[in-house]
Every structure is written in structure tokens, then in C-alpha cells.
C-alpha positions in Angstrom: 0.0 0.0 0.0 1.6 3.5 -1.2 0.8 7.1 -0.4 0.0 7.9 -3.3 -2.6 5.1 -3.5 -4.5 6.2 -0.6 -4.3 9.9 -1.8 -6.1 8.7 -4.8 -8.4 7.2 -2.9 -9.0 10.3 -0.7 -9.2 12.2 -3.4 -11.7 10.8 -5.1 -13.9 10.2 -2.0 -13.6 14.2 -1.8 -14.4 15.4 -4.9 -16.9 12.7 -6.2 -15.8 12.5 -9.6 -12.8 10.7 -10.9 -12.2 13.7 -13.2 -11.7 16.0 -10.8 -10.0 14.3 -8.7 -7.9 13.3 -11.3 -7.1 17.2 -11.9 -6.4 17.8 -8.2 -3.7 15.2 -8.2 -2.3 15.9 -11.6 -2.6 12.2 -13.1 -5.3 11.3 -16.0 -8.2 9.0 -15.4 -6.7 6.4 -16.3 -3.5 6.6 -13.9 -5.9 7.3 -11.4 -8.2 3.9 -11.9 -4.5 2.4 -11.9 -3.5 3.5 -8.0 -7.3 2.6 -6.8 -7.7 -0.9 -8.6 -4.2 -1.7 -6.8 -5.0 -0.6 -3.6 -8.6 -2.4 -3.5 -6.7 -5.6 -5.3 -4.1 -5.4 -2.0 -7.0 -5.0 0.1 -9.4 -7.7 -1.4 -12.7 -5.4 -1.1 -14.4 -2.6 -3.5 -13.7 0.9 -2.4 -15.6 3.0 -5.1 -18.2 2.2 -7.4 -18.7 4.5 -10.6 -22.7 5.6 -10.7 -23.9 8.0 -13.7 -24.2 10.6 -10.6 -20.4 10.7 -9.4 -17.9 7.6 -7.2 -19.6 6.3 -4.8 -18.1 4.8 -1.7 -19.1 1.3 -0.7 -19.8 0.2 2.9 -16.0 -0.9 2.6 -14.6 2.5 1.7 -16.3 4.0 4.2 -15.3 2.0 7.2 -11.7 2.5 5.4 -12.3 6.4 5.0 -11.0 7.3 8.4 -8.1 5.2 8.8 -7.1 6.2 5.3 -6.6 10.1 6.8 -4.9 8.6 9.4 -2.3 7.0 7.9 -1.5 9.8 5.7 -1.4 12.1 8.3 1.0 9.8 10.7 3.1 9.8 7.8 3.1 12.9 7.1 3.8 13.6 10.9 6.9 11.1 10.4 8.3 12.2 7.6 8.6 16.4 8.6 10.5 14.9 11.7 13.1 12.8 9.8 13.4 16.2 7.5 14.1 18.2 10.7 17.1 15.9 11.3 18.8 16.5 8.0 17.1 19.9 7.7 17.4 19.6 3.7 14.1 20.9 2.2 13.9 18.3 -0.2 10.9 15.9 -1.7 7.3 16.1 -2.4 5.5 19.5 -1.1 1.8 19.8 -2.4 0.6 23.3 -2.5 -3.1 24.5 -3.5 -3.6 28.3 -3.9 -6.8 30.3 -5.5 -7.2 30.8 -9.1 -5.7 34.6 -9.3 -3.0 33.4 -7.0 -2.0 30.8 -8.8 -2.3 32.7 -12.4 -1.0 36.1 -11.0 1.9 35.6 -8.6 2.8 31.9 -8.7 4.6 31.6 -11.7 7.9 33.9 -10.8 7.8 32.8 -7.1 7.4 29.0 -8.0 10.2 29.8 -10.7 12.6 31.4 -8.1 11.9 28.7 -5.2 12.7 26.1 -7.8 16.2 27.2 -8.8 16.6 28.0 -4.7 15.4 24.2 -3.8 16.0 21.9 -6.6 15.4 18.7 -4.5 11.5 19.7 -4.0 9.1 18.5 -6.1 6.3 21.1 -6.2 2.7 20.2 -7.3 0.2 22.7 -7.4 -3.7 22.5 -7.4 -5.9 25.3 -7.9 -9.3 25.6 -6.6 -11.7 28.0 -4.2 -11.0 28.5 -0.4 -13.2 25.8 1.1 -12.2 23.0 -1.3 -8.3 24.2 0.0 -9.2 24.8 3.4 -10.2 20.9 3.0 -7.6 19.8 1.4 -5.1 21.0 3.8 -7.4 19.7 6.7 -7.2 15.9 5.0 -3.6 16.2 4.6 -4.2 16.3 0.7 -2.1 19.7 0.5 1.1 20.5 2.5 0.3 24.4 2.2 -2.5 26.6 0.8 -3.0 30.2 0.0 -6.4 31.2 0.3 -8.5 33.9 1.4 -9.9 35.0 5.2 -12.0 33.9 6.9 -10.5 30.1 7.5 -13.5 28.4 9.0 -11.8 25.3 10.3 -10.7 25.7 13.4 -7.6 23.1 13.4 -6.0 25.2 10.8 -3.3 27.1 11.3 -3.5 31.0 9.1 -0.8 33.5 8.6 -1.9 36.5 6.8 0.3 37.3 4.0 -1.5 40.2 2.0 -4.7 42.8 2.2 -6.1 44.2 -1.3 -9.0 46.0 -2.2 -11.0 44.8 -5.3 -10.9 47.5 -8.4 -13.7 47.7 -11.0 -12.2 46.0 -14.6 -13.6 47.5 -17.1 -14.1 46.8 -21.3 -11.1 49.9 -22.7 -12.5 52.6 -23.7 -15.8 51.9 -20.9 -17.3 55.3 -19.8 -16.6 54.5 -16.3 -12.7 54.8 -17.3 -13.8 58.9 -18.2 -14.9 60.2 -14.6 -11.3 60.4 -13.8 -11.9 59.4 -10.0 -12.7 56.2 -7.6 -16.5 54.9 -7.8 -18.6 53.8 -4.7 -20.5 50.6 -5.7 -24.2 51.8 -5.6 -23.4 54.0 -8.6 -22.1 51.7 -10.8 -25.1 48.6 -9.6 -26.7 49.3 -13.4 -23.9 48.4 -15.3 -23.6 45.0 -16.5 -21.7 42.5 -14.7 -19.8 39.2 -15.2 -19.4 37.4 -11.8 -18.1 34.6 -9.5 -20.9 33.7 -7.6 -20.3 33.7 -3.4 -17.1 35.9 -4.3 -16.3 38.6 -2.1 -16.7 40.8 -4.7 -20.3 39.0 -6.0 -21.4 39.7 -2.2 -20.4 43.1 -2.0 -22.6 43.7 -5.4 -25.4 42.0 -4.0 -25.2 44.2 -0.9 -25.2 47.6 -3.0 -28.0 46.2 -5.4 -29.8 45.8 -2.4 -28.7 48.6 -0.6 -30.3 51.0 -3.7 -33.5 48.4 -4.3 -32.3 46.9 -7.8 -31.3 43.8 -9.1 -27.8 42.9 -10.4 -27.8 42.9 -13.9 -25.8 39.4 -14.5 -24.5 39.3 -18.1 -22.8 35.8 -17.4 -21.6 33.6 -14.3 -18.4 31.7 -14.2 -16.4 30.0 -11.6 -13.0 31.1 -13.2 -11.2 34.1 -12.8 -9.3 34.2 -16.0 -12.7 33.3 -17.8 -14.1 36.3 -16.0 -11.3 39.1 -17.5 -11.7 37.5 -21.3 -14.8 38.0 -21.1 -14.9 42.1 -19.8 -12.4 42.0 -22.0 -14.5 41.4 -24.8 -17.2 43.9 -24.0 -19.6 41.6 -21.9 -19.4 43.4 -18.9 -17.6 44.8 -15.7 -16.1 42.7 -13.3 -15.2 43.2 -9.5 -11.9 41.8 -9.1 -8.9 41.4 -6.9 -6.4 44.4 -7.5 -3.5 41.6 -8.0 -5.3 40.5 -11.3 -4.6 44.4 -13.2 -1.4 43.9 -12.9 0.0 44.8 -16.6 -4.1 45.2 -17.2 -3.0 47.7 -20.2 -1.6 45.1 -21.8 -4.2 42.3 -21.2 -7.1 44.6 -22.9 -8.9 46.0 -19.4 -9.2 49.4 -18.2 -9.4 49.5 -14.5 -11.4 52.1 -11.9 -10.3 52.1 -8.3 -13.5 51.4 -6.0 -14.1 54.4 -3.1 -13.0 53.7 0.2 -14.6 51.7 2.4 -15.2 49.4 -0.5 -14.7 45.3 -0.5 -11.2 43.9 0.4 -9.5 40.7 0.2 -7.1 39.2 2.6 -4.8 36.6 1.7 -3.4 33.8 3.6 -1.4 31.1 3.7 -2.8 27.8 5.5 -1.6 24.6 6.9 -2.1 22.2 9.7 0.5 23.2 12.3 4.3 23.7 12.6 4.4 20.0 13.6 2.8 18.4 10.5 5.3 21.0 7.7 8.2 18.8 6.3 11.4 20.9 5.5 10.0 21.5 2.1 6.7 23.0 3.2 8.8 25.0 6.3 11.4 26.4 3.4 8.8 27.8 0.9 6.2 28.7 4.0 9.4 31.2 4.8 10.1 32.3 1.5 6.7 33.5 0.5 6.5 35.3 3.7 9.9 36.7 2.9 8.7 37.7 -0.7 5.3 39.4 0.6 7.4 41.3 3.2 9.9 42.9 0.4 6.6 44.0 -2.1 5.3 47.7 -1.9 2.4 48.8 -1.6 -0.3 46.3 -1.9 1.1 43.6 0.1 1.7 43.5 3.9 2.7 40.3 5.7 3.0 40.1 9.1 7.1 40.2 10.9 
């Protein structure tokens, strides 16, 4: 029985769906159906069954559920103290983050940590906060960077960032004109592409409310990047987080600062306590925090 045999088997008992799943651990289908037909051929029982609705666990993979996030985590638990005793940061390190975080920052500071730590070996999923915040919990990710409030209580969050969310706008958009910050009730007729139960799609849904209208939703999406195409293109106006404008000139947005007192983000990065971070997850926990602390402006992590 391997690790990654019962985090394909977690994994799957999350999400419901071998597709997804599959995603989150970044193997196909079909390597995924490998690592669970090996583990249920060690253990002589079914696990899953595939219905038309999503997996399904059997009465075997449910009994086997709890002593499968067990194992993981006393391995996990083992493994970050042998890695304190050679303090090399050096193996697996799984790391979820949001969407914009992921697109927007990630890519340099993955790029950098890689030529720093060459031994890691750095996977990262991308989803919302409560599918990290459980991910981490399970012992599926070693780290995440999500947004506050963290609503499990045996997670550990250090705050790494506070931004506010700016109006992005189609170039050339009228808004773009007034030459000043809007407060949201002004702008609650436009047209709007949204994430729905975003900070940003709340904070609309309180101003709609707030002046007796209804949002005017030109499309839904659960993707950030989908989300700026598509104010790109003219659809609409999007609330968004003021890390995705940067180099918004030459991505094909305008973008119109919100007035103060509008919505705000904070970032964080999330795991399950000192004792459960191997060296890996302990080396890149410091250097993002190291990273947020040099950045002007927008960013402010905590000394």
C-alpha cells in the first residue's frame, strides 16, 4: 500500500468524480483507476463504485475512509521529523492556492523557489477556499493560500497580503472617463460578469440591495481568468482582486479604483501546524512570507 494510493483514494472520495479528482492530483483518469484498482486488489474489497451521478463509496470505503486520513497524516507527521534531522528541504511539497494566486503571482515565485530548492518536487492545485481549506485539513495539501476567513478551526493562518477589489472594465468603458474612484451603488446598473459567493459578488449583492435593484448578471463563471476575457470582450464589468490588473494595459482591461470603504481581500497562507510541515513545506512557508514582506504597496505580511 503506497501514499499515493491512498491519496487517490481520498481524493476521489472528496471530490466525487474521478475527473476532478484526477485534476487535483495531476494524473489522467486512467493513472488514477490504476492506484485505486491496486490498492482495492491489496486490500481484497471494493472501495468506489462509478454511478452516472459521481464515485460512490461502498460500505467498505467508508469504514476504510478514516483510517485512510490517518495513515496519511501519521506519515506525514513522520516524515517532517526525519526532514528536521537532515534539515534539507527536499521531496514532495503539495501546494493549493486560488485561481488569481495561482495565475497572477505563482509563476515567478514558483520559478525562483525552484532554482533555490532543486530537491522539491512542487505540485500545485488550484481551486476556491473551502475546497483548500479541506484539502489542507485531510492532509491532501502540505500548504495553501487562500482567502480569510478560514472556518476550520484546526487550521493554522498566517496573513500574508490585504487588497482591495478594483472595478475591470471593457477599454474605452465610460466609467474609465470620470477620472476618480466609484462607490459601488453608482455603478449597480452596469452589466456585470461574476463569480458567484465571491467577495466581490457579495459586496454587489449588498449595494444592489442597498439602492432596491437587481444585479444585472450578463454571465456567471467560476473562473477568474474566464471572467477578464470576457470584460475583455465587451460583456461586462467585473469586481476583481487588485493583483489580477497587474499589466491590465496590456491584457485589454481598463481598470477604476472602487471608493473607500469598498470590498477587500485578505490573503493567507494555510496549513495544519508547525508539527505536520516537512522541511520543504517550512522552506517555501518562509520564503513566501519573505517575498510578501519585500513587495510595496499592496502587500503586507506580518514580521
Amino acid at each position: 500500500m503506497t501514499t499515493e494510493q491512498l491519496r487517490a483514494f481520498l481524493q476521489v472520495a472528496q471530490e466525487g468524480r474521478f475527473s476532478t479528482a484526477a485534476r487535483g492530483l495531476g494524473l489522467s483518469q486512467s493513472g488514477l483507476s490504476r492506484q485505486l484498482q491496486s490498492l482495492e486488489t491489496e486490500l481484497g474489497v471494493r472501495l468506489l463504485v462509478r454511478t452516472p451521478a459521481g464515485a460512490v463509496l461502498t460500505d467498505a470505503g467508508e469504514r476504510f475512509l478514516p483510517h485512510a486520513r490517518r495513515a496519511l497524516e501519521a506519515l506525514s507527521a513522520g516524515t517532517a521529523e526525519l526532514e528536521q534531522l537532515s534539515g534539507t528541504p527536499r521531496g514532495p511539497l503539495a501546494l493549493g492556492t486560488l485561481y488569481t494566486v495561482g495565475a497572477y503571482l505563482l509563476p515567478d515565485l514558483i520559478a525562483t523557489f525552484a532554482r533555490g530548492y532543486p530537491e522539491v518536487r512542487l505540485r500545485l492545485s488550484e481551486s476556491h477556499a473551502a475546497a483548500l481549506e479541506e484539502g489542507v485539513s485531510r492532509g491532501a495539501l502540505d500548504l495553501a493560500i487562500l482567502s480569510l476567513p478560514v472556518r476550520r478551526a484546526d487550521l493554522v493562518a498566517q496573513k500574508l497580503w490585504e487588497e482591495p477589489l478594483v472595478l475591470a472594465v471593457p477599454r474605452g468603458h465610460p466609467l474609465t472617463r470620470l477620472g476618480r474612484p466609484v462607490a459601488l451603488t453608482e455603478v449597480v446598473e452596469e452589466l456585470w460578469v461574476v463569480i458567484p459567493g465571491m467577495t466581490g459578488t457579495r459586496a454587489l449583492e449588498a449595494a444592489c440591495e442597498a439602492r432596491g435593484v437587481t444585479p444585472k448578471v450578463a454571465l456567471e463563471t467560476d473562473n477568474s481568468e474566464a471572467m477578464r476575457r470576457m470584460v475583455e470582450r465587451g460583456l461586462g464589468v467585473a469586481l476583481v482582486p487588485e493583483l489580477m490588473t497587474r499589466d491590465h494595459q496590456a491584457r485589454g482591461f481598463d481598470v477604476v479604483q472602487v471608493a473607500p470603504g469598498g470590498p477587500r481581500r485578505q490573503v493567507a497562507l494555510v496549513h495544519r501546524g508547525e508539527g505536520y510541515l516537512t522541511a520543504a513545506a517550512r522552506a517555501f512557508k518562509e520564503f513566501i512570507v519573505e517575498h510578501v514582506r519585500k513587495q510595496p504597496g499592496r502587500t503586507r505580511s506580518p514580521r
